[in-house]
FIVEXKOL-582589 format. One line per field, with one value per residue (C-alpha): x, y, z; residue number from 1; residue in one letter. Coordinates in steps of 0.25 Angstrom, whole numbers. Example, Ala and Ser with C-alpha at 12.3 -4.5 7.8 and 13.67 -1.06 7.14 Angstrom:
2
u: (49,55)
v: (-18,-4)
w: (31,29)
nr: (1,2)
rest: (A,S)
//
This chain:
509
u: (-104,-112,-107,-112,-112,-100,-103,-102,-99,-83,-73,-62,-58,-44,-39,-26,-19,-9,-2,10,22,21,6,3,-4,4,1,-14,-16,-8,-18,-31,-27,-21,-27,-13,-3,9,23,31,25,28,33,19,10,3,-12,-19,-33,-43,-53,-67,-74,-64,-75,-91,-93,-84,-75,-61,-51,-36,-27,-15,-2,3,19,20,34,37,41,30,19,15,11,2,-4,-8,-12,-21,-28,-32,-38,-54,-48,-40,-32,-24,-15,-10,-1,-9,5,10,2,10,5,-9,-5,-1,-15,-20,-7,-1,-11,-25,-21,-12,-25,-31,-20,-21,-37,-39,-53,-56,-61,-48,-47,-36,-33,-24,-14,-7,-17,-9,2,-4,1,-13,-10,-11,-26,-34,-48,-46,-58,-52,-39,-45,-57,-49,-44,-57,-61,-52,-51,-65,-59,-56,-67,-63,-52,-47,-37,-30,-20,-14,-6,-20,-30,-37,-48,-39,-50,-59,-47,-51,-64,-68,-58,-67,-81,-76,-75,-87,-96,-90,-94,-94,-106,-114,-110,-106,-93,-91,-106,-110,-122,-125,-124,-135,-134,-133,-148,-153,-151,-154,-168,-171,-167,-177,-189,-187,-186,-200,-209,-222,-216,-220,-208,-201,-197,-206,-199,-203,-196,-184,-183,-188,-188,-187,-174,-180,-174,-164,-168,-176,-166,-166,-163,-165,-153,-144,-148,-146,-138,-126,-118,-125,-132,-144,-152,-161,-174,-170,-180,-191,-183,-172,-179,-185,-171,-166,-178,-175,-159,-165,-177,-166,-159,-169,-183,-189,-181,-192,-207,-219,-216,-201,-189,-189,-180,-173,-170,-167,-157,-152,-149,-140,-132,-131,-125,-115,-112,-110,-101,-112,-110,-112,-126,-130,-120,-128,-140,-137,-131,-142,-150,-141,-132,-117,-105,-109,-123,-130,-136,-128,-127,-132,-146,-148,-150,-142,-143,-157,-157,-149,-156,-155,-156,-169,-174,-178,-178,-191,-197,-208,-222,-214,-204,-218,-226,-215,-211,-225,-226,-214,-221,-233,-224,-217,-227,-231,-242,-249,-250,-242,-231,-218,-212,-194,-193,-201,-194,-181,-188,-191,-175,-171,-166,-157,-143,-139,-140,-155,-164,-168,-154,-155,-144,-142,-134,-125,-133,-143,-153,-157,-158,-167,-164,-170,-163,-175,-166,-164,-172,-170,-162,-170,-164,-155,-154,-162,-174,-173,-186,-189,-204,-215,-216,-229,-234,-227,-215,-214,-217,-228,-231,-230,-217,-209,-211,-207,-193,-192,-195,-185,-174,-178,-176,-163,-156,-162,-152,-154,-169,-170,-157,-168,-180,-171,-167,-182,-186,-191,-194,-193,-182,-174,-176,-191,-191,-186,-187,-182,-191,-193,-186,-192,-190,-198,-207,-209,-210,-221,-226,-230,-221,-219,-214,-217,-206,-203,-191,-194,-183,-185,-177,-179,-170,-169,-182,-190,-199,-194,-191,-207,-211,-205,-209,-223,-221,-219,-230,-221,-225,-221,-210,-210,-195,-185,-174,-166,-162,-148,-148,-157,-168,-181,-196,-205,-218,-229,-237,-251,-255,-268,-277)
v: (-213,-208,-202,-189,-182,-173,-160,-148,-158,-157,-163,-164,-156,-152,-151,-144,-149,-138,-137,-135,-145,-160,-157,-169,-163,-175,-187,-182,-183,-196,-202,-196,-204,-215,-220,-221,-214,-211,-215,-206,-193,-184,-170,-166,-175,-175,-172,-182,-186,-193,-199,-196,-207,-203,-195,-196,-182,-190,-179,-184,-174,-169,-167,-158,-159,-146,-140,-131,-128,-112,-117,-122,-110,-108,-123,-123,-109,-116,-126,-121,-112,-124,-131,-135,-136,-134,-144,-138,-146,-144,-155,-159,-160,-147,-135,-124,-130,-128,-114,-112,-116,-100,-92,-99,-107,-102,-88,-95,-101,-85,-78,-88,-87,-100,-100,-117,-125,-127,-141,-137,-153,-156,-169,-177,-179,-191,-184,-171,-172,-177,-166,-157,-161,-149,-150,-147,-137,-128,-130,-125,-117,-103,-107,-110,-96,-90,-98,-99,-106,-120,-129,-139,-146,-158,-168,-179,-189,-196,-207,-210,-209,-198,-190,-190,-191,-183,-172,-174,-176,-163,-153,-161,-158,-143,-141,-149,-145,-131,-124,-111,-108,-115,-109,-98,-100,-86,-86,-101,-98,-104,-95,-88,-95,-107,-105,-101,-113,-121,-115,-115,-131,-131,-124,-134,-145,-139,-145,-140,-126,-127,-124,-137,-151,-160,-175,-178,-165,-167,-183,-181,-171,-167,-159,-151,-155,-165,-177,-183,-180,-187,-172,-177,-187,-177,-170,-182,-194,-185,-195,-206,-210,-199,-210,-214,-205,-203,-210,-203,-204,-197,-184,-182,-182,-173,-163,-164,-161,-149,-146,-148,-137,-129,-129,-123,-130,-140,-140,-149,-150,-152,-146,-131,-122,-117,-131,-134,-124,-128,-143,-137,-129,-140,-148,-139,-137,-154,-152,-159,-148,-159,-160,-146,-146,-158,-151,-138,-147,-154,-143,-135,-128,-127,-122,-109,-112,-106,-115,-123,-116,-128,-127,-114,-116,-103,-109,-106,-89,-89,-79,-69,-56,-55,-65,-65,-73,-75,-83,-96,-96,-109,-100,-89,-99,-103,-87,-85,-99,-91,-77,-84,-93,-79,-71,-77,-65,-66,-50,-52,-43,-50,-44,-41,-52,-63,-60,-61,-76,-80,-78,-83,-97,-90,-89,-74,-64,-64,-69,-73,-75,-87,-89,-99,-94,-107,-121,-120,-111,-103,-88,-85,-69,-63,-51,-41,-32,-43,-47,-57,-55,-44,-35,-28,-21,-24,-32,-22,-14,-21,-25,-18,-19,-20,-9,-17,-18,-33,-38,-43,-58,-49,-41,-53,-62,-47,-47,-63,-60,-48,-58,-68,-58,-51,-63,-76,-84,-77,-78,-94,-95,-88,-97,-109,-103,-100,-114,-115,-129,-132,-133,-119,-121,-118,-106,-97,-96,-88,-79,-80,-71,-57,-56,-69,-60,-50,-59,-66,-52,-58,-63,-72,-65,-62,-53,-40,-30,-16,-6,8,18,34,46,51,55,50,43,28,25,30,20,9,13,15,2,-5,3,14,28,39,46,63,63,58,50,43,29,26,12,1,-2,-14,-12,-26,-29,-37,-33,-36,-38,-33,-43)
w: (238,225,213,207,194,193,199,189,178,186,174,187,200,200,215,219,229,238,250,257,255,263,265,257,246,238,248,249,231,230,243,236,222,226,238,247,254,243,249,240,235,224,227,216,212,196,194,202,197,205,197,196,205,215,221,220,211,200,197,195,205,200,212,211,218,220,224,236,232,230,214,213,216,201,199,212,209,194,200,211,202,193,206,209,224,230,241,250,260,274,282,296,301,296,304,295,281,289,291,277,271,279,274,260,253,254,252,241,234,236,231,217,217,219,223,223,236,244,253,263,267,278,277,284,294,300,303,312,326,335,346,335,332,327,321,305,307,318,310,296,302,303,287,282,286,279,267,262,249,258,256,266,275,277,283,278,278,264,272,281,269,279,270,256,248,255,253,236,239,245,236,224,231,232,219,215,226,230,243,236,228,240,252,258,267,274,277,278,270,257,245,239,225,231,238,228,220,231,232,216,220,231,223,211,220,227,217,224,227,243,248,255,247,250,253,239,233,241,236,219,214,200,195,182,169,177,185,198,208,223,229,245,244,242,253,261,253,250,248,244,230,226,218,229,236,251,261,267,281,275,268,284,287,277,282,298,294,287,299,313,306,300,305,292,282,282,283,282,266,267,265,264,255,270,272,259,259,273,268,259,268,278,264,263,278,278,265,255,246,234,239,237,225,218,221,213,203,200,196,187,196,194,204,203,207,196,186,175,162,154,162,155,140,133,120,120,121,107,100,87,91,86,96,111,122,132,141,136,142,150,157,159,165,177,179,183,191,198,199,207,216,220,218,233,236,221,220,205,212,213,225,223,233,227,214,222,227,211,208,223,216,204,209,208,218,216,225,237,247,255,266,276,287,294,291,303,297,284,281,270,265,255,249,243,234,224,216,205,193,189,199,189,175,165,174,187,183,170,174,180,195,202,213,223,215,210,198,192,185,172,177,182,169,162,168,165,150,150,158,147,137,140,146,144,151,163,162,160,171,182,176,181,193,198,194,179,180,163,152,152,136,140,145,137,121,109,101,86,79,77,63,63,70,61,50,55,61,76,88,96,108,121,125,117,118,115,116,119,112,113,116,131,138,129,138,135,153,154,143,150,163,157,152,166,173,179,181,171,177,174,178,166,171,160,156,157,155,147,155,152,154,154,154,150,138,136,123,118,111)
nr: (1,2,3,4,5,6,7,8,9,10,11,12,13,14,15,16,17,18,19,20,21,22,23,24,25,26,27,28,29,30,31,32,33,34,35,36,37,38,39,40,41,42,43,44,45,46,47,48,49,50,51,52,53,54,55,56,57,58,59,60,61,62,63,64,65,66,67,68,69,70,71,72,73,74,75,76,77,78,79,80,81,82,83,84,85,86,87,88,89,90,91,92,93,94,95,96,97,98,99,100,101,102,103,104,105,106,107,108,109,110,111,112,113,114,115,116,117,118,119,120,121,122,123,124,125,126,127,128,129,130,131,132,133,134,135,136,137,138,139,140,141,142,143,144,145,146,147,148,149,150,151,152,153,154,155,156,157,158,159,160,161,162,163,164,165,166,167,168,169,170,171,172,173,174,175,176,177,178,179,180,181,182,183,184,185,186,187,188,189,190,191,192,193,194,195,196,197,198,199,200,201,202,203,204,205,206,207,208,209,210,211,212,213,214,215,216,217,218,219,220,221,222,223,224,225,226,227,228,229,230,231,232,233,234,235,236,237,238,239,240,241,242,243,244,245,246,247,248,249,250,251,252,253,254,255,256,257,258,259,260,261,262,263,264,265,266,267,268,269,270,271,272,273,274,275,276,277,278,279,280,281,282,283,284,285,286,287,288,289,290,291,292,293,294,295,296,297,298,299,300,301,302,303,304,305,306,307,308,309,310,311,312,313,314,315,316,317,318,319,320,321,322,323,324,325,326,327,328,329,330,331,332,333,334,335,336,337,338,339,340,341,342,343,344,345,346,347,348,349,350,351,352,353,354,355,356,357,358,359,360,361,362,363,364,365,366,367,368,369,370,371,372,373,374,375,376,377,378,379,380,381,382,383,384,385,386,387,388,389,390,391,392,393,394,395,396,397,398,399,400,401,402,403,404,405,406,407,408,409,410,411,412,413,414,415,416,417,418,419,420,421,422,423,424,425,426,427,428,429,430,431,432,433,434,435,436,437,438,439,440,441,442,443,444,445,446,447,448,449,450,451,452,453,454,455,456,457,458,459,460,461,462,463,464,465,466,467,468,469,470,471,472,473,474,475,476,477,478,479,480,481,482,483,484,485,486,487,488,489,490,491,492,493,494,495,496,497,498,499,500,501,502,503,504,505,506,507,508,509)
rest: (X,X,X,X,X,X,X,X,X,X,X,X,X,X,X,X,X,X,X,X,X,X,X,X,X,X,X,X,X,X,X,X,X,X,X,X,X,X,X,X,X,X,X,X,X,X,X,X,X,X,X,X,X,X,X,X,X,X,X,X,X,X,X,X,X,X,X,X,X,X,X,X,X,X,X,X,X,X,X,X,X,X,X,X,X,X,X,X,X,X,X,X,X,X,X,X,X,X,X,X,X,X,X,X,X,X,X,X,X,X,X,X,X,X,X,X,X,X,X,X,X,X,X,X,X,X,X,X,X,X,X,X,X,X,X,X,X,X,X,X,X,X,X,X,X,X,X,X,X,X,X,X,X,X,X,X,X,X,X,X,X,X,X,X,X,X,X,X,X,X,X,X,X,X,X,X,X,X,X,X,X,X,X,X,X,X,X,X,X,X,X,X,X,X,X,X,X,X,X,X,X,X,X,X,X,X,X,X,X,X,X,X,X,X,X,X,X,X,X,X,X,X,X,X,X,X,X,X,X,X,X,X,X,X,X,X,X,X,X,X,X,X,X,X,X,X,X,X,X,X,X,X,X,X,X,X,X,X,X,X,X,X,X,X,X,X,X,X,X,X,X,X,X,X,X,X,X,X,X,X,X,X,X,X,X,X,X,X,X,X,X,X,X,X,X,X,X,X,X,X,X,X,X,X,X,X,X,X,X,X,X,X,X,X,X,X,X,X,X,X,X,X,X,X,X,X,X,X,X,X,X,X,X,X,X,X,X,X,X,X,X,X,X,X,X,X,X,X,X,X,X,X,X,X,X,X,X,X,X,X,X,X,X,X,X,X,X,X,X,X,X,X,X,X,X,X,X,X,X,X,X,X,X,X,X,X,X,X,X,X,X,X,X,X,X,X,X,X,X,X,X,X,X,X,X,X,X,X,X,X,X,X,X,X,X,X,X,X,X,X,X,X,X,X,X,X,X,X,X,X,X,X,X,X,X,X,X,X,X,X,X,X,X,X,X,X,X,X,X,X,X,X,X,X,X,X,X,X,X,X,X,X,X,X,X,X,X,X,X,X,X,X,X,X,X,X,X,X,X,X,X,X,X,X,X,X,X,X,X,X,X,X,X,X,X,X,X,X,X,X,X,X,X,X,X,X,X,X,X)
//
């Protein structure tokens, strides 16, 4: 099997083993370490550390031995809060200790907010009577449903070697590769944010921008800023080495798994964004979640799917208060590469929706909602009333609106200079998400100083501040208005709170 980088930059995962007593919570550690059945077991077992080529994402595993004993409840309550996972033990032999996962234990990990993935892991395999044989999925099903919190279920025997490492393996790949931020378990969709970066992954990937990856976008493709990157083999190779470009034979078979299923997930130019998202989905409904997991890894994402701090450069927006933040004629040039791309009908009037499509890769609750509804087809739902992070104070109504109520080219860079302006991190962290294909650094740069400025009696900036002051009913709403192309309004209506009017200004000469 090959190795990986360590997911999330994981120092170690601390996994806590529980259960009632004679589950064999003891036998099932000493097995996993040690390779055999121990003959005399300790009542508790020390730390137990398996070392980091134990498993293939190189993170080395601490295991916990845990009393059930009554005395005992304030060193398991300690230690379950301390946990990455949790393990959870029933004997196959024992029905009761079954029944006591549903009525002490779950609710015991609820009660202490315990919110880790919980492996419930059934020992003792070679001891269950064989006319008692009952499928662990009808057994665990009406649990499951119940407990969200469990990841997955298992059977084992330390005395057999039955699936002890698989035990430790799974409650690692929990943590490393959480279900959470993926995937939705009371619906069995896969989560917004989560499609969201999957198609910002898609559209960078979609060098040509015709909407499907061609077999040469899906084989090489160039990560910005990172490395070339075999993408197809982890669709298909999960498990084995992503240093060699799939075969020809093998991307057709990747494109008929996606078209038996879904017809339009692929077209005469490759795979589509629906059949890129399905792929995924039928990752996780296989349990490859470290396929998708490595994908949004490799470009920038962390656990909370939302891109890693070091991609975005705060360093850069230190200012003295007499300097300003604004966008370079770099960052410009892409945003209105960006306009056009939406701007599908040219009439220079971005429609609400289609700013909702530019902001339909950033990770908030902006943007288009994609939703795929079990792993046999795709629904894509768009949600009109939201519509990019300018939805809200102090952007909503910032710009001038067109007849039809969009923005205009000169509008819709206004708002980006005024996000820019107001909160530069937020404004470069939506530059990456909608694509900008250069160094962060470059988009965005730090005026001179304005008393350099004055000095030198001419400026260098492109965006300018003005504040308007004056007592009640003086006119300032109307000036604004005025200054966005609204009406004059006879009725007076006051300002309660601080409200932004931009606009482009032409320049005379």
């Amino acid at each position: 099997m090959a190795k990986s980088s360590n997911p999330e930059g994981k120092t170690g995962v601390r996994i806590v083993v529980a259960g009632d007593r004679g589950t064999g919570k003891s036998s099932l550690i000493v097995t996993a370490a040690a390779e055999t059945f121990p003959t005399n077991v300790p009542r508790l077992l020390p730390p137990t550390r398996l070392p980091e080529d134990f498993y293939p994402d190189r993170v080395p595993i601490t295991i916990i031995d845990t009393s059930s004993n009554p005395e005992d409840r304030g060193k398991l309550a300690e230690e379950l809060k301390r946990a990455d996972a949790v393990v959870l033990t029933y004997a196959c032999d024992q029905p009761e200790t079954l029944n006591r996962l549903s009525t002490f234990w779950l609710p015991e990990l609820r009660q202490l907010e315990v919110k880790v993935p919980v492996i419930v892991v059934g020992c003792k395999l070679d001891l269950r009577d064989d006319q008692q044989q009952v499928s662990l999925e009808q057994v665990m099903s009406p649990i499951m449903q119940q407990f969200r919190e469990i990841e997955t279920c298992i059977e084992c025997s330390a005395y057999k070697h039955i699936q002890i490492p698989e035990v430790f393996y799974y409650a690692q790949k929990a943590v490393l590769h959480p279900t959470g931020p993926l995937f939705d378990q009371e619906t069995q969709t896969l989560k917004p944010r989560c499609v969201r970066a999957l198609k910002r992954i898609f559209i960078l990937c979609d060098h040509d921008r015709d909407g499907a990856l061609s077999d040469a976008e899906l084989n090489n493709f160039q990560v910005p800023q990172m490395f070339l990157f075999p993408f197809c083999l982890l669709l298909l190779k999960q498990v084995k080495c992503f240093n060699a470009p799939l075969q020809p034979s093998e991307i057709v078979g990747v494109k008929r798994v996606v078209q038996d299923k879904l017809v339009e997930g692929v077209n005469e130019r490759g795979l589509t964004l629906t059949g890129f998202l399905f792929l995924h989905a039928l990752f996780i409904e296989k349990g490859r979640l470290e396929t998708t997991w490595t994908v949004l890894r490799k470009f920038g994402y962390n656990n909370d799917i939302k891109l890693s701090d070091d991609l975005i450069p705060y360093s850069s927006f230190k200012r003295a208060p007499d300097q300003s933040v604004e966008l370079t004629n770099e960052a410009i040039e892409f945003l209105k590469g960006v306009y056009e791309l939406f701007d599908s009908d040219l009439d220079n009037n971005l429609r609400p929706i289609e700013v909702e499509d530019v902001f339909s890769t950033a990770p908030e609750k902006y943007g288009s909602q994609f939703e795929i509804y079990s792993f046999n087809f795709l629904l894509l739902h768009c949600n009109p009333t939201e519509s990019g992070p300018w939805n809200d104070a102090p952007y909503k109504d910032a710009a001038e609106k067109t007849a039809l109520g969009g923005l205009s080219l000169d509008a819709f860079l206004s708002e980006w200079a005024l996000m820019t302006l107001l909160d530069p991190a937020r404004s470069l962290e939506n530059l990456i998400y909608i694509g900008y294909p250069g160094d962060s650094s470059s988009a965005i740069r730090i005026t001179r100083r304005r008393r350099l400025d004055r000095k030198k009696q001419q400026s260098e900036r492109n965006v300018f501040q003005c504040f308007v002051f004056g007592p009640a009913n003086a006119g300032k709403s109307a000036l604004m208005n005025s200054f966005l192309g609204r009406p004059y309004l006879d009725s007076y209506s006051p300002t309660a709170d601080e409200q932004y009017a931009v606009n482009v200004v032409e320049l005379p000469g």
